[in-house]
C-alpha positions as CSV (number, residue, x, y, z in Angstrom):
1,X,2.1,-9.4,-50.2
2,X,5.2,-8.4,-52.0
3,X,6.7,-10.3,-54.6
4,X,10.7,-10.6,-54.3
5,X,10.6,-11.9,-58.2
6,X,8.8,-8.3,-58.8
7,X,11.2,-6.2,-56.5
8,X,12.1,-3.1,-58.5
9,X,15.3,-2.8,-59.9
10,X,16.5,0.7,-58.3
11,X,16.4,-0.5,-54.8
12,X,19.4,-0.5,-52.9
13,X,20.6,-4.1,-51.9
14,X,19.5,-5.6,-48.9
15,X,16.4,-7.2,-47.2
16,X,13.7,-4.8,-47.2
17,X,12.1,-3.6,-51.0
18,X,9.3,-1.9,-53.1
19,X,8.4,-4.2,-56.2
20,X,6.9,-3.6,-59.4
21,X,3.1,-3.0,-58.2
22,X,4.0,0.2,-56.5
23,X,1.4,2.8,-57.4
24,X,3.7,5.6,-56.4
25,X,0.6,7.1,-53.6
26,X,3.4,8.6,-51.6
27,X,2.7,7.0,-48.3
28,X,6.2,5.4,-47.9
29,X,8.3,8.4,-49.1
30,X,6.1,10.7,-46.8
31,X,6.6,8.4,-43.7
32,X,9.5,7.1,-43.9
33,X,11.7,9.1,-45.8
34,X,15.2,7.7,-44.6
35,X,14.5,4.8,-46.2
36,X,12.2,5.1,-49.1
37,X,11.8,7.8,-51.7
38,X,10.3,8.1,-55.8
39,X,12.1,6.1,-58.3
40,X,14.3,8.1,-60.6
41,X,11.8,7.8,-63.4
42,X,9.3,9.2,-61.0
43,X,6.7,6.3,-61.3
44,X,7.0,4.1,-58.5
45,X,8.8,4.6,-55.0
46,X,11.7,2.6,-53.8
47,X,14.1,1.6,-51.0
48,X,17.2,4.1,-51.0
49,X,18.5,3.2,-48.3
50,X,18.0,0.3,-46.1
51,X,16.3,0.6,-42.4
52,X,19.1,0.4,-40.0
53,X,18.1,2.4,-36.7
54,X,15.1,0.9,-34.2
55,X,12.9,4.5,-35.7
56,X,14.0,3.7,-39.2
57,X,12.7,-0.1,-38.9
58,X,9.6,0.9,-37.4
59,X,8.9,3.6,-39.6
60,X,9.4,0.8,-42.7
61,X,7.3,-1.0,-40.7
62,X,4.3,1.0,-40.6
63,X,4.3,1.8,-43.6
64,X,4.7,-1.9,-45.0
65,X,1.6,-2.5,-43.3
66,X,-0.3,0.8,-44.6
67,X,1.0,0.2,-47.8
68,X,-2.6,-0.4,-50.2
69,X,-1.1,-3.0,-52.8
70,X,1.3,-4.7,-50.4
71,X,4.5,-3.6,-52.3
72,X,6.7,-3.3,-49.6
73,X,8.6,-6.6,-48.6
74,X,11.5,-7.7,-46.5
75,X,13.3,-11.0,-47.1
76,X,15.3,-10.4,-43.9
C-alpha cells in the first residue's frame, strides 16, 4: 500500500500520488500517460497531472492495482 508520508515530492497536488518506493518499471507512464509520467531526475515515475475524466480515473486505477510495490495511492 502506498505511503502518503513517502509520496514523492514532484507530484502535482491533489489526491492521487506515486511515493518514494517507485521502481520506475514503466507500467504507470505506459498506461496511463495523462496522468503519470518519469520523474525529472528520471528515477521514479510520478503523478503530472491529476485523473480528472471517467478514462483517466480508470486508467490510474488499473494501474494502481498492477502496480508491483504498491506505490500508487489516492487520499481522495
Amino acid at each position: 500500500m502506498a505511503n502518503l508520508k513517502e509520496r514523492h515530492p514532484e507530484n502535482v497536488p491533489g489526491p492521487w500520488y506515486v511515493d518514494t518506493s517507485c521502481i520506475q518499471c514503466g507500467l504507470c507512464s505506459e498506461y496511463a500517460p495523462a496522468s503519470f509520467r518519469e520523474s525529472p531526475d528520471g528515477t521514479q515515475n510520478i503523478v503530472h497531472h491529476q485523473p480528472i475524466t471517467n478514462n483517466q480515473i480508470n486508467a490510474a486505477l488499473e494501474v494502481k492495482e498492477g502496480c508491483p510495490v504498491d506505490a500508487i495511492g489516492n487520499d481522495g
